[in-house]
C-alpha positions in Angstrom: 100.1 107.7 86.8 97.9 106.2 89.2 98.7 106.1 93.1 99.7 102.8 93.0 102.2 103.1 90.3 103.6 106.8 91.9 104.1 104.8 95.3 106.0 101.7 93.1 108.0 103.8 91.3 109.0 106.2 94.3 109.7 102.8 96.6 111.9 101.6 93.5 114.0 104.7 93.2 114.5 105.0 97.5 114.8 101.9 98.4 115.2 98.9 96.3 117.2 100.4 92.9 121.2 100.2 94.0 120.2 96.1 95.5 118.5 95.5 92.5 120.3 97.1 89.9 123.7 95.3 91.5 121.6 91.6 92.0 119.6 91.5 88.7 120.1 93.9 86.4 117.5 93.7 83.1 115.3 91.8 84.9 111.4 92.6 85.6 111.0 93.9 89.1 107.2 93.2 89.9 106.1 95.3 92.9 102.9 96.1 95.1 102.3 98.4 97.7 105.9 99.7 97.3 107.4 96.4 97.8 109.0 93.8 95.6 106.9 91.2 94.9 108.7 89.0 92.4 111.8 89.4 89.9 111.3 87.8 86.7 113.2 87.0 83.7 110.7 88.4 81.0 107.7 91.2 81.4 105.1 89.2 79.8 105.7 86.7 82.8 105.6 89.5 85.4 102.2 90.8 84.0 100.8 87.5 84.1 102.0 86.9 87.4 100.7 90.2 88.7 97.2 90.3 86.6 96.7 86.7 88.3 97.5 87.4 91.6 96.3 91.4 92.4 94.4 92.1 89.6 94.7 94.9 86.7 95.6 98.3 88.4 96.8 96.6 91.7 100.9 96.1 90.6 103.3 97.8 88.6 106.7 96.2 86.8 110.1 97.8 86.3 112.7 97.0 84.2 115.4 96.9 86.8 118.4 98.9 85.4 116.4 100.3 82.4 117.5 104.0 81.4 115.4 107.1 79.9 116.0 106.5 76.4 118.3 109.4 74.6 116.6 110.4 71.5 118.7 113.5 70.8 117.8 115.8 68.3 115.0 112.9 67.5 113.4 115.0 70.4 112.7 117.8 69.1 111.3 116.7 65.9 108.4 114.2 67.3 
């Protein structure tokens, strides 16, 4: 995980999930510098959008809402 990512992800959980989650749950949550940038309906948009404006390495997007997935015992067999 690169800085930039760490410092998205760690902004996401501290200060923007509960609004988020609330406002626009499964929706793409495209963020820089620990802020959010844009919220968009689809992640193939939000790439896009963030490839074209910052560049590859320079964003991150979240799935606003989106849960670890529960493999179960699947876990322990892969």
């Amino acid at each position: 995980m690169t800085d930039a990512v760490a410092q998205n992800h760690a902004a996401y959980n501290q200060r923007h999930k509960h609004r988020l989650e609330r406002e626009h749950f499964g929706r793409v949550a495209l963020m820089k510098d620990g802020e959010v940038v844009g919220i968009y309906n689809d992640m193939s948009d939000a790439y896009s959008i963030g490839h074209e404006k910052y560049g590859l390495g320079n964003f991150s997007l979240k799935r606003i809402g989106e849960r670890p997935a529960q493999l179960g015992i699947l876990a322990f067999t892969l």
